[in-house]
C-alpha positions in Angstrom: 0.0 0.0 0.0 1.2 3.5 -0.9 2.0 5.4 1.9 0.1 8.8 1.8 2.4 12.6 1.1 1.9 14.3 4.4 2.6 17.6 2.5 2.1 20.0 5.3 4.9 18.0 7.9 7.1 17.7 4.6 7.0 21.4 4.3 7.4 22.7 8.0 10.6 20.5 7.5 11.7 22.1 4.8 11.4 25.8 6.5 12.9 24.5 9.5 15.7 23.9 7.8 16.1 26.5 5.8 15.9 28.3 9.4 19.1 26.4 10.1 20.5 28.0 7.0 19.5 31.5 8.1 20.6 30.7 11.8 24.1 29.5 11.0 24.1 32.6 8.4 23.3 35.2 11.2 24.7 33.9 14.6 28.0 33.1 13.0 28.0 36.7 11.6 27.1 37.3 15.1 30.2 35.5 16.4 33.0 36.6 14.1 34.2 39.5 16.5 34.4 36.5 19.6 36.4 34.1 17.1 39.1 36.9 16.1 39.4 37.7 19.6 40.1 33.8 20.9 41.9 32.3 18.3 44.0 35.6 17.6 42.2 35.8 13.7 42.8 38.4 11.6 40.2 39.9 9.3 41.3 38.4 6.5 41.3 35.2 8.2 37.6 35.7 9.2 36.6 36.6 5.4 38.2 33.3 4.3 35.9 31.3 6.9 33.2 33.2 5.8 33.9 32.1 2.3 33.6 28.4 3.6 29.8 29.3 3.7 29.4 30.6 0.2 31.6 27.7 -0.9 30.1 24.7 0.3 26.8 25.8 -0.6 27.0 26.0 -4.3 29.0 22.8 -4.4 26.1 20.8 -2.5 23.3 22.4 -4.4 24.6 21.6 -7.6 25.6 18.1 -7.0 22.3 17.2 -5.1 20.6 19.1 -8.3 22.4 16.4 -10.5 21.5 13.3 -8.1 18.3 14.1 -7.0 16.3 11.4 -9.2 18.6 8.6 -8.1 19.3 9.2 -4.5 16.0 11.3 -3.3 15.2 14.1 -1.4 14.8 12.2 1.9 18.6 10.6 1.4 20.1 14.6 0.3 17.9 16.1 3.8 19.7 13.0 6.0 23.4 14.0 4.5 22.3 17.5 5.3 21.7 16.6 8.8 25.1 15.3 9.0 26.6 18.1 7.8 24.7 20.8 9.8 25.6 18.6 13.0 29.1 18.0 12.3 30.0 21.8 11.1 27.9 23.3 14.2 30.0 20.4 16.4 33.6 21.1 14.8 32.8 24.8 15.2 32.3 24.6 19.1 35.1 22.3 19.8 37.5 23.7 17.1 40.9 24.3 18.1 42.1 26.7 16.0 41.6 28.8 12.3 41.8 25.4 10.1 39.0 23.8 12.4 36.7 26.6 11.5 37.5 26.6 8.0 36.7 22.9 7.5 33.6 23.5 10.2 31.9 26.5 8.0 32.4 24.7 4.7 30.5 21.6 6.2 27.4 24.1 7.5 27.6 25.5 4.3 27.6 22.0 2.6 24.3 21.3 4.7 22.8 24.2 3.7 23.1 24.0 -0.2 21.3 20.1 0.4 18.7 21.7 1.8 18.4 24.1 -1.1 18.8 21.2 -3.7 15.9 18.8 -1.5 13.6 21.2 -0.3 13.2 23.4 -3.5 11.9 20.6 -6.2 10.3 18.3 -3.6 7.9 21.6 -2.8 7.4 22.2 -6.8 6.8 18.4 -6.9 3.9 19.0 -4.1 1.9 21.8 -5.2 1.7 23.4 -8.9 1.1 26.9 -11.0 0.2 29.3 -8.6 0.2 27.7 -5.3 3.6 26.1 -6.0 4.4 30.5 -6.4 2.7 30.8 -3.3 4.6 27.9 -1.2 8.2 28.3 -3.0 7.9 32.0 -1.6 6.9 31.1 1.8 9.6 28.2 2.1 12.2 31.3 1.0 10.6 33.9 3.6 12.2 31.6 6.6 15.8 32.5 4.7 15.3 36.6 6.1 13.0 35.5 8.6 15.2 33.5 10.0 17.8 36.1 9.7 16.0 38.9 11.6 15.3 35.6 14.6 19.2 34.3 14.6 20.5 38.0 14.7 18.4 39.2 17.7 19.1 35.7 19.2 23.1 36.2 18.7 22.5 40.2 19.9 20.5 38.9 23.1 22.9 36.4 24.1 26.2 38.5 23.5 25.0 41.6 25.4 24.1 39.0 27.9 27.5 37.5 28.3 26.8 34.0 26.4 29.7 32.3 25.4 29.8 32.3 21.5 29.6 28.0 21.9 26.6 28.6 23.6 25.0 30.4 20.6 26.5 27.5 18.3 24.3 25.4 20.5 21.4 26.7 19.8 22.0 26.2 15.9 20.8 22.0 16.9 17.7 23.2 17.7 16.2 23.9 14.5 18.6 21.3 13.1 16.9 18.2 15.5 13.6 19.6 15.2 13.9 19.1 10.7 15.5 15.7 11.0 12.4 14.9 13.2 9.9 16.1 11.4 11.3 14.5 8.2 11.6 11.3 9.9 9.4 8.5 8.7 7.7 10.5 6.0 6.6 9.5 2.9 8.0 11.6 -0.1 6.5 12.7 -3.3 8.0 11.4 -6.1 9.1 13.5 -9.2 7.2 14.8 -12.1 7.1 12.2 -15.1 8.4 15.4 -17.3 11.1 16.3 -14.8 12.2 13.0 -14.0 14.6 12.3 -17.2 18.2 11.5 -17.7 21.3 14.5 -16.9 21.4 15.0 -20.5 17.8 15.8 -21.2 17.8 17.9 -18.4 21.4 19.8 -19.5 19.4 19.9 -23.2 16.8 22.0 -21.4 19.1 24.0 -20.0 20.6 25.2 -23.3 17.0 26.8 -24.2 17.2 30.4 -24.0 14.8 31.2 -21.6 17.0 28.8 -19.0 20.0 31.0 -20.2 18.5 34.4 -19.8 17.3 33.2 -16.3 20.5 31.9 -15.8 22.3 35.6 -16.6 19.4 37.4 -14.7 19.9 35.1 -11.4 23.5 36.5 -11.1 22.4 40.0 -11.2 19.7 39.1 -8.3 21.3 37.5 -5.9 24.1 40.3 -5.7 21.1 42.9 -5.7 20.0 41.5 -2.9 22.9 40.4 -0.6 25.7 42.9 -2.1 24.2 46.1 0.5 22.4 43.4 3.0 26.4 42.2 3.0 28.3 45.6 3.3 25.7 47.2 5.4 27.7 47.7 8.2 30.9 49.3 6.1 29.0 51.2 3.3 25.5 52.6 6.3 28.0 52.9 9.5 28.5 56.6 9.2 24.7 57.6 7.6 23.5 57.7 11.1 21.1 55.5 11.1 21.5 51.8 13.0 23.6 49.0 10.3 22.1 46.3 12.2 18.6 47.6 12.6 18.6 48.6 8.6 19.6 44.6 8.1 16.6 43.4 10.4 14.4 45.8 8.6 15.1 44.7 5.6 14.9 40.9 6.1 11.6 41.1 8.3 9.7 42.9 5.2 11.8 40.5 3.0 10.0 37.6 5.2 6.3 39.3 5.2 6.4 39.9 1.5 7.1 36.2 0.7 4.1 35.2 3.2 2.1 37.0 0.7 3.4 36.3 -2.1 0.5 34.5 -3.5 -1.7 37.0 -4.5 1.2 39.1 -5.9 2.2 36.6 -8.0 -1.2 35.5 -9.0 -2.3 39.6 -9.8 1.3 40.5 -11.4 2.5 37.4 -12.9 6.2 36.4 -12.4 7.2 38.3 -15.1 5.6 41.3 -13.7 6.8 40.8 -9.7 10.4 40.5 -11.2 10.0 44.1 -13.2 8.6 45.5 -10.8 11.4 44.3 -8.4 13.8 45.7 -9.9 12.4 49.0 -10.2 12.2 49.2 -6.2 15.4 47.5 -5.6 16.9 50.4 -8.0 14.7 53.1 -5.9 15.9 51.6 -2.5 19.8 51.5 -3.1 19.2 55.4 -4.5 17.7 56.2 -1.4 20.5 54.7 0.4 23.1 56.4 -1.6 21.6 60.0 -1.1 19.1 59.8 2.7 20.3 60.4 5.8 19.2 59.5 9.3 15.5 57.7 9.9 14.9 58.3 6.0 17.3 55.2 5.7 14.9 53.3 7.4 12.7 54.3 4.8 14.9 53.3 1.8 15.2 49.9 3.7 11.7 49.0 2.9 12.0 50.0 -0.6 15.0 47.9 -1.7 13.0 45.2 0.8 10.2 44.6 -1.2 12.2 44.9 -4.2 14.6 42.4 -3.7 12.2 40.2 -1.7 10.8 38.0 -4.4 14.0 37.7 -6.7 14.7 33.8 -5.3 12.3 32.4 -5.1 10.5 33.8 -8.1 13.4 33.1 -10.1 13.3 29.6 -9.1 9.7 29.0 -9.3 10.1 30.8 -13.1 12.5 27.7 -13.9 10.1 25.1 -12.3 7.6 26.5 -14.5 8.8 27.9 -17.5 11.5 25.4 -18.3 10.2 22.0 -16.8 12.4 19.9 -18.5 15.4 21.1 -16.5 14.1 19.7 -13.7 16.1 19.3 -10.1 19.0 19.9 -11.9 17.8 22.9 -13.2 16.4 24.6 -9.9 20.1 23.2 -8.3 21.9 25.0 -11.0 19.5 28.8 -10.5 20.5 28.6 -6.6 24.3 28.0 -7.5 24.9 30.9 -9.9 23.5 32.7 -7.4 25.6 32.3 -4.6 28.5 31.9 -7.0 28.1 35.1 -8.3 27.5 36.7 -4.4 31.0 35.1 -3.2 32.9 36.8 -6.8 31.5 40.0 -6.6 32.8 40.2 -3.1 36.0 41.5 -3.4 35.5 43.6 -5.9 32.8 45.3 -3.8 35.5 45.6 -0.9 37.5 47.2 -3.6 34.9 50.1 -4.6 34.9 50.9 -1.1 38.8 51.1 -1.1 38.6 53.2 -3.9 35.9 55.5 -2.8 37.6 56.0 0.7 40.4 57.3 -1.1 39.3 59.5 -3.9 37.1 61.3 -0.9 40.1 61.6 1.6 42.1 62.8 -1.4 39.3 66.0 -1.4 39.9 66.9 2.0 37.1 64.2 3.8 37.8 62.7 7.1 36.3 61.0 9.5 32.7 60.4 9.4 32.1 62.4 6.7 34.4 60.3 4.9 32.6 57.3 5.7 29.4 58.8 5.0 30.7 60.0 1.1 32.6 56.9 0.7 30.0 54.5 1.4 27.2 56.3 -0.9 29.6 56.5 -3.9 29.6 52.6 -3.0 26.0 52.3 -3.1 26.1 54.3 -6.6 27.9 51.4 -7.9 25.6 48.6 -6.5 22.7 50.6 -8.0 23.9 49.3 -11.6 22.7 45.6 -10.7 19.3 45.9 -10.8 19.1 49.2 -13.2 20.7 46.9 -15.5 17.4 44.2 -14.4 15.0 46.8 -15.3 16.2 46.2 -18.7 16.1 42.8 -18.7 13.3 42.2 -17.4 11.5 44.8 -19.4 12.7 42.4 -22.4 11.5 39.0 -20.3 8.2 41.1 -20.0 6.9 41.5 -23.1 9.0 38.5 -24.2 7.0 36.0 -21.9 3.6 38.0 -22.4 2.1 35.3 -25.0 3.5 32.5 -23.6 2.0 30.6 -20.5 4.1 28.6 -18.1 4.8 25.4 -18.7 3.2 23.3 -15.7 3.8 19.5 -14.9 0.6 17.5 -14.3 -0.2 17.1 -10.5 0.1 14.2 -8.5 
C-alpha cells in the first residue's frame, strides 16, 4: 500500500531547515568578533571562513541538483543533517583557524542540500500558482530566519553568552527538521522532470533557462551585495547597520508570506519588473538619505529584492520544466557563485571610494558617510541593469503561458 504525502509536515521541515541555513548565516556573523578575539584571527582570516559558507553551498546544491532522481530528497535532507551537526559540532570544539575553516564549509555543505531537496520536492507537491505561493513562503524563513538568529546572537552577547553557547542553539532547529522528516513518505518527481542528466542539460541550453540563468546573477548580488556591506558602506549615515539589516529581512520575510496573491495579480514576469524598479529606488535612497529616511529606503530595496529567489526559481520550475532538479540546483548556485565573486570587488569600490574622498579633503565620518554612498552608486547598476532585462522577459514571456507539470 502506498504510503500517503503528508505535505504539510514535509513542508514545515523544509522551513525549519532553511531556518538552520538563516541561523548559522546570522549567529555566525554574530560571532566573528568572539572568534578573532580567541583564536587571535585576523580579518582576512575571518573573510576566508566566511567564504567556507558561500563555498560549500554552491558545491552541494549543484551536486544534489544532478542526483536528485537517483538518490532522493529524503537521502540529500539526511546528509544534510550530518553536515549541519558536524559543522555546528567542529565549530564549538575547534581548536584553531583550520577547524573553522573545515567546520563553516561543512554548514555550508548542509545548507546547499537543503536548497537542492527542499526546492523541487515543494514544486513536486503543489503546482502553478500555489507552487508561487509555497516556493515563496519556504524562502521567507531565509530573512525571517535572519532577523530571529540575529536578535538571538544580539541577546545572548550583550548578555554574556559564550559564543559556543549560541552555536548550540544552531541544533535546535537542526533536530527539530530531522524529526519532522523522519518516517515521511516523499513525493516522487514529475514524469516530465524525471529524465536522464542530458535531457535535463538539453533544457538548459534553451534560451529562456540562459537568460534566467544571466538574470539570477544580477539578483542575488542585488539582494545580498548592500544586506552584505551594510555595516561598512551605512556605518556613518547615522542610522543603525544592524537595525537597517533586520528591517530589511523582516519585510523581506512578510512579502514572501504573501506572495501568493502578488504573483497570481502580477504574474512572475511582472513581480520581477517591478522588483527591480524598487530595488533600484531603495539603493538610490540609500546612496543619497540620511538618518530615519534610511529606514525608509530599507523598505524600498526590501520589497524589491524580496521575491527575486524564489521567483526566479519558481520561473524555472515552470517555465523550463524539463530542467528539472538539476535545473532549480543550477538557478541557486549561480546565485551564490556570483555573491561570493562580486565580493571582493565590492571591498574594492569601497577602497577606492575612501580614497578618492580623503584625497578631497574628507575625514572622519564624513568620509565614511561619502565613501559608502559613492559605493551604493555602484551597486545601484545591478538591478538598473534588471530593469532592462526584465523589461525584455516582460513582453518577451507575455504570450506564452508557463509550462506546468501534471499534478500528483
Amino acid at each position: 500500500m502506498t504510503q500517503t504525502i503528508n505535505k504539510s509536515a514535509l513542508f514545515n521541515a523544509s522551513c525549519f531547515a532553511l531556518i538552520t541555513t538563516a541561523f548559522t548565516f546570522a549567529i555566525r556573523a554574530g560571532i566573528l568578533p568572539q572568534l578573532g578575539e580567541q583564536f587571535g584571527l585576523s580579518g582576512e582570516q575571518l573573510g576566508f571562513i566566511n567564504s567556507m559558507w558561500f563555498l560549500g553551498f554552491p558545491i552541494s546544491m549543484i551536486l544534489g541538483g544532478l542526483f536528485y532522481h537517483v538518490v532522493g530528497p529524503a537521502n540529500i535532507m539526511r546528509i544534510a543533517f550530518v553536515m549541519h551537526t558536524l559543522g555546528i559540532v567542529l565549530t564549538i570544539f575547534a581548536g584553531g583557524y583550520t577547524t573553522l575553516l573545515l567546520s563553516t564549509l561543512f554548514i555550508g555543505f548542509g545548507n546547499g542540500c537543503t536548497e537542492a531537496a527542499c526546492n523541487p520536492m515543494i514544486a513536486d507537491m503543489y503546482t502553478g500558482v500555489k507552487m508561487n505561493k509555497m516556493l515563496n513562503r519556504f524562502h521567507m524563513w531565509f530573512p525571517g530566519g535572519i532577523v530571529v538568529g540575529s536578535l538571538i546572537s544580539k541577546f545572548m552577547t550583550d548578555f554574556g553568552a559564550s559564543w559556543q553557547m549560541q552555536m548550540w542553539v544552531l541544533m535546535i532547529p537542526t533536530i527539530i527538521y530531522a524529526v519532522l522528516f523522519f518516517g515521511k513518505a516523499f513525493p516522487k518527481p514529475h514524469e516530465d522532470e524525471a529524465m536522464s542528466i542530458t535531457q535535463n542539460l538539453k533544457a538548459m541550453f534553451s534560451p529562456v533557462f540562459i537568460f534566467l540563468f544571466i538574470a539570477m546573477s544580477l539578483t542575488a548580488i542585488s539582494e545580498f551585495g548592500p544586506q552584505q556591506w551594510v555595516g561598512l558602506i551605512m556605518g556613518a549615515s547615522g542610522a543603525s547597520p544592524m537595525l537597517i539589516l533586520a528591517l530589511t529581512t523582516g519585510v523581506m520575510a512578510v512579502a514572501r508570506f504573501f506572495a501568493g496573491p502578488v504573483v497570481s495579480n502580477l504574474g512572475q514576469t511582472g513581480v520581477l519588473l517591478l522588483g527591480a524598479v524598487l530595488a533600484t529606488l531603495g539603493i538610490y535612497l540609500f546612496s543619497t538619505v540620511t538618518g530615519p529616511l534610511a529606514y525608509v529606503a530599507a523598505v524600498i530595496f526590501a520589497l524589491g529584492v524580496g521575491y527575486f529567489w524564489p521567483v526566479m526559481v519558481g520561473s524555472v520550475a515552470q517555465r523550463v520544466p524539463l530542467s528539472g532538479a538539476l535545473g532549480m540546483s543550477i538557478i541557486g548556485g549561480i546565485g551564490m557563485f556570483s555573491t561570493a565573486i562580486w565580493q571582493p570587488v565590492i571591498g574594492s569600490w569601497i577602497d577606492g571610494s575612501l580614497a578618492e574622498k580623503a584625497a578631497e579633503g574628507l575625514s572622519g565620518e564624513a568620509l565614511e558617510l561619502a565613501a559608502g554612498q559613492a559605493t551604493l552608486q555602484n551597486l545601484m547598476l545591478f538591478p538598473a541593469i534588471l530593469i532592462v532585462l526584465f523589461t525584455i522577459f516582460y513582453f518577451w514571456q507575455k504570450g506564452s503561458k508557463p509550462a506546468v507539470s501534471t499534478a500528483h
